[in-house]
N, C-alpha and C positions, 0 to 999 in steps of 0.2 A: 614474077608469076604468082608468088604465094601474095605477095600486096594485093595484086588484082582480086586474087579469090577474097581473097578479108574481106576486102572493100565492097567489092557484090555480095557478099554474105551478109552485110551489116550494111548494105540497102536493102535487099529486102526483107530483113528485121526490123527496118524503120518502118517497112512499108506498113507489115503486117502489126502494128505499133500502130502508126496512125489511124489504120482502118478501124482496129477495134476502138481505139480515143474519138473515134468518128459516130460509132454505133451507141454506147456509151453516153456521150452528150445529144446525141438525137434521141435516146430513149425517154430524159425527163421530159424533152417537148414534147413528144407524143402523148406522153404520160399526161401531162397538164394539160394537151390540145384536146383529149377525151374528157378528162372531168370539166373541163371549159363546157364540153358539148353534153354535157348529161346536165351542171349547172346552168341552167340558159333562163331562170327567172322567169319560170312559164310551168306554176303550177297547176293540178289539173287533176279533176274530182269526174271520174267516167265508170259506167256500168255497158257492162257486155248486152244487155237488155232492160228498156225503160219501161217497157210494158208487157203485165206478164197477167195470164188470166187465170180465175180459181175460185172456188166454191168461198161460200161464208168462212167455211169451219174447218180451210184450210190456210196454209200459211202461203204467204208472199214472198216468195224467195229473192233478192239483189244479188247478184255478186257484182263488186265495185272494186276499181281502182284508187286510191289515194296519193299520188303524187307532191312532191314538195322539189321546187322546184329552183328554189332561191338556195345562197349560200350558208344560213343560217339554220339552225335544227327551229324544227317549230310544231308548236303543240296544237292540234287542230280540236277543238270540240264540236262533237256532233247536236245538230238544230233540228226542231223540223214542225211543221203544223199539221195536227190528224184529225179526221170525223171526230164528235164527240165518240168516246168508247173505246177507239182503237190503241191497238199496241203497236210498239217498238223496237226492236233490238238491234244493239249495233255488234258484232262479234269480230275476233281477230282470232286468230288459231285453235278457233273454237271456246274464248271465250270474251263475255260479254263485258264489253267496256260503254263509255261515256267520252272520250278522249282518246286520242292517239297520238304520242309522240315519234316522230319521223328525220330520221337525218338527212341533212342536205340532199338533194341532187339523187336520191331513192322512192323510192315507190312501195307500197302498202296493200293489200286487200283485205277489202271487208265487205261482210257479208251484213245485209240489213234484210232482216224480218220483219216481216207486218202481218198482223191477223185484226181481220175486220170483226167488227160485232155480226150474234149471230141474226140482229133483226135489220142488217143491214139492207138497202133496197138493191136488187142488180143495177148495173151500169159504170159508168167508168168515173175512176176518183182521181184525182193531180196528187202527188204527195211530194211536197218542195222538202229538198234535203238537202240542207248546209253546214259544210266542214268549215268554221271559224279559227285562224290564229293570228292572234295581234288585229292589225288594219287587213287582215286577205281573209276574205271570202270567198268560199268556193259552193257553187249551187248546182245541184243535181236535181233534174224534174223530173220525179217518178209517176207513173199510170199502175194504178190498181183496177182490172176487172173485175168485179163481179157479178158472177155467170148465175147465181143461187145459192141453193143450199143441198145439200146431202141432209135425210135423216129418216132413218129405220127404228120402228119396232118391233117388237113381237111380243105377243098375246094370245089369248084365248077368243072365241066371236064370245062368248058371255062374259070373260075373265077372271073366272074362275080357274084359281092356280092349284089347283088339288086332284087327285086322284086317288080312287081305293081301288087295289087288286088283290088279285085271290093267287097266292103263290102258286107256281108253275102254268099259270094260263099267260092268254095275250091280253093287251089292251090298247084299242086304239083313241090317243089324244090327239084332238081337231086343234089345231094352230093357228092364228091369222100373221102374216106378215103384212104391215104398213106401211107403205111410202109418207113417213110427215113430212118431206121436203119440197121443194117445189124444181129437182133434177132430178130425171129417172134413173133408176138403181140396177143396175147391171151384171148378173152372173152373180144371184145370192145363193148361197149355198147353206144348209142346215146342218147342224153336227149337233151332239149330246156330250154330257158326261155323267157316267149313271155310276149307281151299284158296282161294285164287286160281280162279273159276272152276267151283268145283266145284258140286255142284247135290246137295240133300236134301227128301225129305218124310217125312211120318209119315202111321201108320197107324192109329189114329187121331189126329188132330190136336192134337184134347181131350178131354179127359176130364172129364164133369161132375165127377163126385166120387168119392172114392178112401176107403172106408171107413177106421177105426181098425188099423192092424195087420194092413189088406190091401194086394195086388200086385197088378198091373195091365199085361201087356205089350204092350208099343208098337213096330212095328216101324218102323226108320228105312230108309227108300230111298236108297242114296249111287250117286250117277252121276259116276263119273270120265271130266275130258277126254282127247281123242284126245292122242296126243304128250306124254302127261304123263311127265316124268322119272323113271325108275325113283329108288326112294330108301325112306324113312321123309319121313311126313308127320303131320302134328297135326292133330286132329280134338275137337272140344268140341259135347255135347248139353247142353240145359239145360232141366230140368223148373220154370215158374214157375205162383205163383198168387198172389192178394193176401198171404198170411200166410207167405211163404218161396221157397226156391227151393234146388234140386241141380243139381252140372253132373258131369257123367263123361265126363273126357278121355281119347282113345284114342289110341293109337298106329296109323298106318295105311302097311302096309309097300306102297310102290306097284311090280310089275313089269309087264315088257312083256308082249306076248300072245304063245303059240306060234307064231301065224304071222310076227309081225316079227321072232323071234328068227330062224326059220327064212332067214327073207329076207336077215336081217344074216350068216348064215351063209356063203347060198349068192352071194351079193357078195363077201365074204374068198375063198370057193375059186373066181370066177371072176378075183379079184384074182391073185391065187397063177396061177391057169392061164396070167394072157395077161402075167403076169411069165418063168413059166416059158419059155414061148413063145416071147418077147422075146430070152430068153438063148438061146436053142436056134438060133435065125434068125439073130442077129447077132452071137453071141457066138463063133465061131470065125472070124471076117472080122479 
């Protein structure tokens, strides 16, 4: 009886013995049968989007895949042919390379930037981009739209950047804003940075939109404080919207008002009076 127990006890010790010696030597095959199937010698250079569309004066975003594909590590450099003018960039984890080295049977993303010149014409551009390592080339055909230009300024209708005010009054400066682009400009919005104190509004605030090659004037409301110091002071308007932004700095010459010059006057001639006075009373004692 006790033989019998041994003997079944020590089958199935075997057993649980083989099964693991089973799992075991199945793990390197699978192990191997997956990098077999990730190495398959079928490298491959792909972007989430080949055509992407966007103003002169903005950039061209890729985001790309890099693959390598063989069993060997292999060093790819980046190629490519552009408009006379334009830019480049190739980036990996936010920074910019020329090359990228890749291990076997892994994958890579990079991000390629392009900014067109700004007198470039609208319409669509091919831009061939090639990862080269050893004899393997890889080609990626990228589309550049573009749609125009963005561009704002802001001015005066005469251009004259100056103003004199008279401390504690108003003063209203006439503004022009430009469309120099040839895309309309969208929810501009006008802001200041004044004085210490000082106070501005606009009239209109915002401007939905500002046609190609049109003007648009904006009157600014400036409220100088009481007791403000005669002098020159700096004044900055700034026309923003999501695709740009102008600012026009002014010079703003601040004096006092006719009445406190008068007052500061008539204080020196009662200074001078009860000077005089002073001398005239005691000055022969």
């Amino acid at each position: 009886m006790l033989v019998n127990f041994s003997l079944t006890h020590l089958h199935g010790r075997c057993k649980s013995l083989l099964f693991f010696l089973f799992l075991f030597g199945l793990h390197p095959g699978l192990h191997a049968q997956g990098q077999a199937a990730t190495i398959d010698g079928k490298s491959a250079f792909t972007a989430r989007l080949i055509n992407i569309e966007a103003a002169t004066n903005e950039t061209f975003r890729y985001n790309t895949t890099l693959r390598n594909g063989s069993a060997k590590q292999a060093l790819y450099e980046f190629k490519t042919s552009l408009p006379i003018g334009w830019m480049i960039s190739y980036k990996v984890d936010g920074n910019q390379v020329a090359s990228l080295n890749i291990d076997p049977g892994t994958s890579r993303d990079v991000s390629i930037e392009i900014n067109a010149t700004a007198s470039t014409t609208p319409g669509k551009y091919k831009i061939p981009v090639k990862a080269v390592a050893n004899k393997d080339t890889l080609s990626l055909n990228l589309e550049a739209v573009v749609k125009g230009s963005y561009g704002i300024t802001l001015t005066t209708p005469t251009g004259k950047l100056s103003e004199e005010l008279t401390s504690g009054n108003h003063k209203e400066i006439l503004l022009e804003v430009k469309n120099s682009g040839t895309l309309p400009l969208n929810d501009v919005e006008l802001t200041s940075q004044l004085p210490t104190n000082w106070e501005a509004s606009f009239e209109p605030a915002k401007l939905k939109q500002v046609e190609p090659g049109k003007s648009v004037n904006v009157t600014a409301k400036l409220k100088v404080p009481d007791k403000t110091i005669a002098g020159d002071y700096a004044a900055t308007f700034t026309a923003t919207n999501s695709n740009g932004n102008a600012q026009a700095a002014f010079r703003m010459v601040v004096t006092t008002s006719l009445l406190s010059g008068w007052i500061g006057i008539l204080v020196i001639l009662l200074a001078i009076s009860l000077i005089y006075y002073l001398i005239r009373k005691y000055g022969r004692r």
